[in-house]
Each structure stands twice: as structure tokens, then as C-alpha cells.
C-alpha positions in Angstrom: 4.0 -7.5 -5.8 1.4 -5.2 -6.4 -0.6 -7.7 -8.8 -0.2 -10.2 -7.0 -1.6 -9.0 -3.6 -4.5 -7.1 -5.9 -5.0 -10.7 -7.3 -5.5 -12.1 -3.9 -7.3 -9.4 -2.2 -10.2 -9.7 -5.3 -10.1 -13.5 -4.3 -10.8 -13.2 -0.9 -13.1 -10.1 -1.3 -14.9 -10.8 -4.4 -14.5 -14.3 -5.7 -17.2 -14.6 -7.9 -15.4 -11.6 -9.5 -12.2 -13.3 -9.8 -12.7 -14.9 -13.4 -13.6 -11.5 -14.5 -10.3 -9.7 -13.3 -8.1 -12.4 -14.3 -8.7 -11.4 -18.3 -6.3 -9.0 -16.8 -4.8 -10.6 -14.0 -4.0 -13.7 -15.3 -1.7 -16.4 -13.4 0.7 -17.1 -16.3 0.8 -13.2 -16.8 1.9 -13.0 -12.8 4.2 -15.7 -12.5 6.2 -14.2 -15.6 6.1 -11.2 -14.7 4.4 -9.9 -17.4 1.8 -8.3 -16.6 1.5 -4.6 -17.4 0.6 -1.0 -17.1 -2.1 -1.0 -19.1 -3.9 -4.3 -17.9 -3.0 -3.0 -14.3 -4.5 0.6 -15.1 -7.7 -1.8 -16.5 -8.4 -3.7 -13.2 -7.9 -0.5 -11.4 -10.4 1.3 -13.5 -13.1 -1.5 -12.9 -12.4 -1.5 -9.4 -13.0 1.7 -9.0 -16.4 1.3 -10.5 -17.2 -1.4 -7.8 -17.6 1.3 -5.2 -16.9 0.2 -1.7 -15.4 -3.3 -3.0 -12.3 -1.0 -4.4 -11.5 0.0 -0.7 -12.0 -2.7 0.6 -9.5 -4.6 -1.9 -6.9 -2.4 -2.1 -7.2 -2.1 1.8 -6.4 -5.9 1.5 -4.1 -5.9 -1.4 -1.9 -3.5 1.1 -1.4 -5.6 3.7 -0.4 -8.3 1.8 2.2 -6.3 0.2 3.2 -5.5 3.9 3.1 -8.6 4.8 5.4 -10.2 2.2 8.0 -7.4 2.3 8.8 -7.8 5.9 8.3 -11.7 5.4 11.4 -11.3 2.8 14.0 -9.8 5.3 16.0 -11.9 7.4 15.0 -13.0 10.8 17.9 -11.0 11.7 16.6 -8.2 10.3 13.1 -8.4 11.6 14.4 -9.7 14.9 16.8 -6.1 14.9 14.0 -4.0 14.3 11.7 -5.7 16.6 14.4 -4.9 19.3 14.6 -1.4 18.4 13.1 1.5 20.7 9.6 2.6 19.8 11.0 5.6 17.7 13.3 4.0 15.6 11.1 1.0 15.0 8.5 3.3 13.6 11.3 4.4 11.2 12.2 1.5 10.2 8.3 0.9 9.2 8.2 3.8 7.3 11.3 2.7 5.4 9.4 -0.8 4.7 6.7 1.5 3.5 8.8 3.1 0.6 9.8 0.0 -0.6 6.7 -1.0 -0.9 5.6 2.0 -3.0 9.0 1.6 -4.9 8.2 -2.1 -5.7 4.5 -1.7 -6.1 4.9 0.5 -9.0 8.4 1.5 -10.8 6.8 4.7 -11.8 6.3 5.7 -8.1 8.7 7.5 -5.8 7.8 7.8 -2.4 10.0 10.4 0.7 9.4 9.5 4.2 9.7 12.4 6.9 9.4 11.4 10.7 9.7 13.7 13.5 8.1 13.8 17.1 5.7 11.1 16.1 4.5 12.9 13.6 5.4 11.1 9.8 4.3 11.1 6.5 4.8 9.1 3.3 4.7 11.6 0.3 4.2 9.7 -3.0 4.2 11.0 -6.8 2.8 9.2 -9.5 0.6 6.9 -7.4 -0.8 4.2 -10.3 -4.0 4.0 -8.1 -4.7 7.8 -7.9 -4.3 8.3 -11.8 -7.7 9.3 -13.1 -9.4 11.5 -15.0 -12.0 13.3 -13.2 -11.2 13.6 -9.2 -12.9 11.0 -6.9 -15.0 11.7 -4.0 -13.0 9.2 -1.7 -9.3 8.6 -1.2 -7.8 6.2 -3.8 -4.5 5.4 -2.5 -5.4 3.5 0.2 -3.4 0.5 -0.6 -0.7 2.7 1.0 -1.8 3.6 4.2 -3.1 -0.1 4.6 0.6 -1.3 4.1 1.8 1.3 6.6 -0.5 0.9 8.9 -0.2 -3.1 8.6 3.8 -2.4 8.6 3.6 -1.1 12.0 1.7 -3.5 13.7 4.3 -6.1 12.3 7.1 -4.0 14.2 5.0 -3.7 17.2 4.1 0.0 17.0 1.0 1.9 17.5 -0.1 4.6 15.3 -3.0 6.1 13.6 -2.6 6.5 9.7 -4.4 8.3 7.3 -4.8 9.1 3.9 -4.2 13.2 4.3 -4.2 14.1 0.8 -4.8 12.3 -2.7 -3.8 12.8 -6.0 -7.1 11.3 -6.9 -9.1 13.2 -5.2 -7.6 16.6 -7.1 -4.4 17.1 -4.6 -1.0 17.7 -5.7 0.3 14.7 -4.0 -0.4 11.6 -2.2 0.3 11.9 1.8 -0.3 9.6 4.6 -0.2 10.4 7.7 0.9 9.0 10.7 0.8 10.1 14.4 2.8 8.1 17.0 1.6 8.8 20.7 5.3 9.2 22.5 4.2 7.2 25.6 5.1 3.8 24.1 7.6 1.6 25.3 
């Protein structure tokens, strides 16, 4: 999922670019499936060199991941959680959430903690916030994007935020989120 909705975030952001990325990214490579680490690791490097494209992308990449994971439960299921009071609706999200991180990158585990409104999405071993040197701006953003875009999908509003990167020299990856209790 993860290439896929990189793939079409760089073609809707950066489409000149696209012939470029796809020496990595290349369609045959996605539809078998076989596309990895190291070629992923590449287009994220090069990304990262783009500057305010890489935020923009992976801001996009994010919600398509959202997107498609809740477009893959049943109608049932997204018609139960839709139902669901504001509270639980929002935990539901933040379950979506983790499997997103789980299916973004096998090398990723991500916990989910909720309480009062107040949640976050630790992750370790985020494949976007492995780098070298730290990074003066938040590089999992792809994260909070598919949270944030999670939400809005279960009707829930929230404010997320990346609170901590491992790119930027943290320990761990945290996003944030903060539920105001008034919602119905």
C-alpha cells in the first residue's frame, strides 16, 4: 500500500517527476508486489531532497493509504463504526491507523493509546524517519495524514500532530491527537 499511494501522490504532486521515481517505482514492480526496501528507502531519500514536495507527498500518499483501508472493510463494517458514539468511533480510527502503519511497512509496529480525547499513535521503526543525520522538519508525516484523513472518514473531529520524530533525533515516532469532548 505504501508504494502505491507514494506512486500516486508523486503523480498528482509532481508529475513531471514521475518518470524519474518510477526507475524505482515501477508499475510492474507494484502490481507484483515486488518492490523493495531498498528501492523504497531510494525514493524516500530523493524525496527528502525535494524539500517541501516530500511533505507535501507523503501528506498525500497518507490519505490515500487512509482512504483505501477503510474502502476495504465492509459496508457493514464502516456503516458500524459510522454509528458508533463519538468516542469509540475515534477508536476505531486509531485502530485503522495501525493497520495502516502495519501494512505500510512490515518492519513497523505501531501502539495506540486513547483516553479523555487525548490519543497517540507510537510507532518504531518508521521506514520514513530512517536517516542518517536528523532532519529539521517532521518526517513521518504520512502518518498523521492517514490519521487525521481516518477520522474525517468516521466523522470525527480532531487535531493531529506529529509530537515527536525519529527523524528529527527522537526516540520514537508520536502523533498526537486531541478530541474536544463536546461532539455528538
Amino acid at each position: 500500500m505504501l508504494v502505491a499511494s507514494l506512486h500516486q501522490g508523486i503523480s498528482d504532486l509532481m508529475p513531471t517527476r514521475l518518470e524519474f521515481y518510477e526507475n524505482w517505482l515501477n508499475p510492474a514492480g507494484m502490481r507484483n508486489g515486488k518492490i523493495g526496501l531498498a528501492p523504497l528507502a531510494a525514493v524516500l531519500s530523493f524525496l527528502r531532497q525535494e524539500g517541501d514536495p516530500y511533505t507535501l507527498v507523503t501528506e498525500r500518499a497518507g490519505h490515500y493509504a487512509a482512504q483505501w483501508t477503510f474502502d476495504n472493510l465492509s459496508t457493514v463494517e464502516r456503516s458500524f463504526i459510522r454509528a458508533m458514539p463519538v468516542p469509540l468511533r475515534t477508536r476505531l480510527a486509531m485502530g485503522l491507523a495501525r493497520r495502516v502503519v502495519q501494512s505500510s511497512y512490515g518492519g513497523s509496529r505501531a501502539r495506540v493509546k486513547l483516553r479523555r480525547g487525548e490519543g497517540q499513535l507510537t510507532l518504531r521503526s518508521s521506514v520514513f524517519c530512517t536517516v542518517r543525520e536528523p532532519f529539521d522538519w517532521p518526517l513521518c508525516v504520512y502518518y498523521s495524514a492517514a490519521l487525521s484523513h481516518l477520522l474525517t472518514l468516521v466523522d470525527v473531529q480532531g487535531a493531529v500532530r506529529v509530537g515527536s520524530c525519529q527523524g528529527l533525533g527522537d526516540a520514537v515516532c508520536v502523533i498526537t491527537l486531541t478530541v474536544p469532548q463536546n461532539q455528538k
